[in-house]
C-alpha positions, 0 to 999 in steps of 0.5 A: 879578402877576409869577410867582416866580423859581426858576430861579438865573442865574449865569455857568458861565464864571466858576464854571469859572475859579474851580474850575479856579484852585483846582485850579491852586493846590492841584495837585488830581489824580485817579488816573485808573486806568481801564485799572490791572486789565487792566494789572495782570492781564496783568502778573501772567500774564506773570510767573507764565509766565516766572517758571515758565519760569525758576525753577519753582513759586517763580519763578512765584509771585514773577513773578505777585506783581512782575508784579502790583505792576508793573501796580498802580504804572501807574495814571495821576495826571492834573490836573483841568485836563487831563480838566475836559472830560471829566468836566464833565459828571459834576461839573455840581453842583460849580458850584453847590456854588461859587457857593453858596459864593460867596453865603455870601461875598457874598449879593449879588455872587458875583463879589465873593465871588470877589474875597473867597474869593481873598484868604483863605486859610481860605476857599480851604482850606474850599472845596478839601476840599468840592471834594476829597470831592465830587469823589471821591465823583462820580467814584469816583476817588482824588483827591489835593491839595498840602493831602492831602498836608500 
């Protein structure tokens, strides 16, 4: 009597390649902001010293409130592309969240299911707002899309 197989056999690889074309094809960024409140702190005190230094209590309001908005706008957007090794790791579920996808396609042959989520759009759409919110969810991060945007 053969036991029951549980475990599900898939090739990451190719999973990657689909979820890192996806992120090619609809420009999927994440605001990768890390060092933004450091910047933004630092930024506010110095306007607020040399708007003091130059005009008093309103120039050191105005200075602490430029030199706020200055460190705010410096939070970086980055493609998914660039930091996919990095964040691979947090993101692991994405791939079977993918290939799950792909079964839906072709319960059989999921790199059919590539084959046929390629050639439509609808389905490509589908899988980049799962992709979208998941991601963002996961990462905590704001993540932006040519189709966010739209």
């Amino acid at each position: 009597m053969d036991p029951v197989r549980t475990e599900v056999r898939f090739n990451q690889n190719v999973i990657e390649r689909v979820i890192l074309e996806l992120a090619d094809a609809f420009d999927i960024k994440i605001v990768w902001d890390g060092e933004t409140a450091l910047l933004s702190g630092v930024m506010a005190l110095a306007g607020g010293l040399l708007g003091g230094y130059a005009g008093g209590r309103m120039g050191a309001a105005l200075g602490v409130g430029i030199g706020g908005a200055v460190g705010v706008g410096a939070s970086t957007v980055v493609h998914l592309r660039e930091i996919w090794s990095i964040v691979k790791e947090k993101l692991k579920e994405l791939l079977f969240i993918v290939f799950n996808y792909l079964r839906r396609l072709d319960p059989v042959d999921y790199e059919r299911g590539i084959a046929i989520l390629m050639a439509c759009t609808s389905s490509r759409r589908e899988l980049v707002f799962t992709l979208l919110d998941f991601i963002a969810h996961k990462l905590g991060k704001e993540v932006i899309s040519s189709i966010t945007v739209a």
